[in-house]
Structures are given as C-alpha cells and as structure tokens.
C-alpha positions in Angstrom: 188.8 88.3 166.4 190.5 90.0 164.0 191.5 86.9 161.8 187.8 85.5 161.9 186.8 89.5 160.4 189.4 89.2 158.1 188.5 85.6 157.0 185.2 86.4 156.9 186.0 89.5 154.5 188.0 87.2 152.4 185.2 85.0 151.8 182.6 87.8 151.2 185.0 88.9 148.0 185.6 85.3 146.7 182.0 85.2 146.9 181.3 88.0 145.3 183.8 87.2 142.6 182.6 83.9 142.2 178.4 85.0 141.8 180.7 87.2 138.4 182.5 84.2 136.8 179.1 81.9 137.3 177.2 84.6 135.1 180.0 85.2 132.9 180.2 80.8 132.4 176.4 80.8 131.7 176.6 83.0 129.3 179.6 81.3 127.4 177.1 77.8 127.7 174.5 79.5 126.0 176.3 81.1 123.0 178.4 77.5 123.2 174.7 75.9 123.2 173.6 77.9 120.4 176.1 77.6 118.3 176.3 73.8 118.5 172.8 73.9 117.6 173.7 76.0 114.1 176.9 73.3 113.5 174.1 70.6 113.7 171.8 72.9 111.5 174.6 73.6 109.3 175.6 69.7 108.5 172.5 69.1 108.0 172.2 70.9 104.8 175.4 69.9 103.5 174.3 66.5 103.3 170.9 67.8 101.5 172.8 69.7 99.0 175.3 67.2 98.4 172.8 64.4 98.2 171.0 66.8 95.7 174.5 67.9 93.8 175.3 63.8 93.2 171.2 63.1 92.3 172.2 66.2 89.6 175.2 64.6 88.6 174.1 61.4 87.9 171.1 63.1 85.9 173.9 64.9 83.7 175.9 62.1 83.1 172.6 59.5 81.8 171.2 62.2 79.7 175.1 62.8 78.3 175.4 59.5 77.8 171.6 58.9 75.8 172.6 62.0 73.9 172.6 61.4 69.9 175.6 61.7 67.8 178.3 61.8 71.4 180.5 58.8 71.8 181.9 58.2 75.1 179.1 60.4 76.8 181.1 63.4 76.6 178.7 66.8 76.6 179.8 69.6 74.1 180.1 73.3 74.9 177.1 75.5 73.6 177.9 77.1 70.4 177.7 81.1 70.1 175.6 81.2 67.1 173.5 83.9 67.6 177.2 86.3 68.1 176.0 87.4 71.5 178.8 88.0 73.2 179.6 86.9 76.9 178.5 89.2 79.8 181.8 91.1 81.2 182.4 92.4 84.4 181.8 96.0 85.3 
C-alpha cells in the first residue's frame, strides 16, 4: 500500500512538472514561430533593396557612360565652387 501511495505521489509531481515544461515549450514555439516569420519578412526586403540598389546602379553607370566630355564612363566629383564648406560633425 505504501509503494502504490508513493508511486502514485511520484506521478502526481512528474505531472505537475510536466503541465510547467509544456507551457514553458509553447511559449518558446511561439516566439520561435514569430521570429521565423520576421527572418522571412526580413529577406524579403533585402532582395527588394538590392534588386532596387543594382536597378540604381546600372542607372548610374548608362548615364556615366552617355555623359559628354568623360571617356571611359568615369563620373567626376562635384566641384566646390560656390566655397561652401563641408558640413562637420558636432
């Protein structure tokens, strides 16, 4: 009698343990869930931008290329003609 009470008390405290780590394991799915969910979000716009960031590029390069009086389609720096002076950290 005393072994099926004590068995039986076991099994009440693995079951009571158990019912913790179950909440505690849905919890960890659902930030796991949600945070797949950004990842996916998140790789999604990096193709965008990149797609957008080569579109831009190629732009650059076919207007440097057209551009009068450059050989070899290189782009030249803006002058500072109006002696404005470049903005400095504070």
């Amino acid at each position: 009698m005393r072994r099926l009470i004590a068995a039986m008390a076991i099994l009440a405290v693995v079951l009571v343990m158990g019912c913790q780590d179950t909440k505690k394991v849905t919890e960890l799915q659902g930030q796991l869930d949600k945070q797949t969910q950004q990842i996916t979000e998140l790789e999604g716009q990096v193709a965008t931008l990149t797609a957008e960031r080569d579109s831009l590029q190629k732009v650059i390069t076919d207007m440097a290329a057209k551009a009068p009086g450059t050989k070899g389609g290189s782009v030249k720096p803006p002058t500072n003609k109006g002696g404005l002076k470049p903005p400095t950290k504070k």
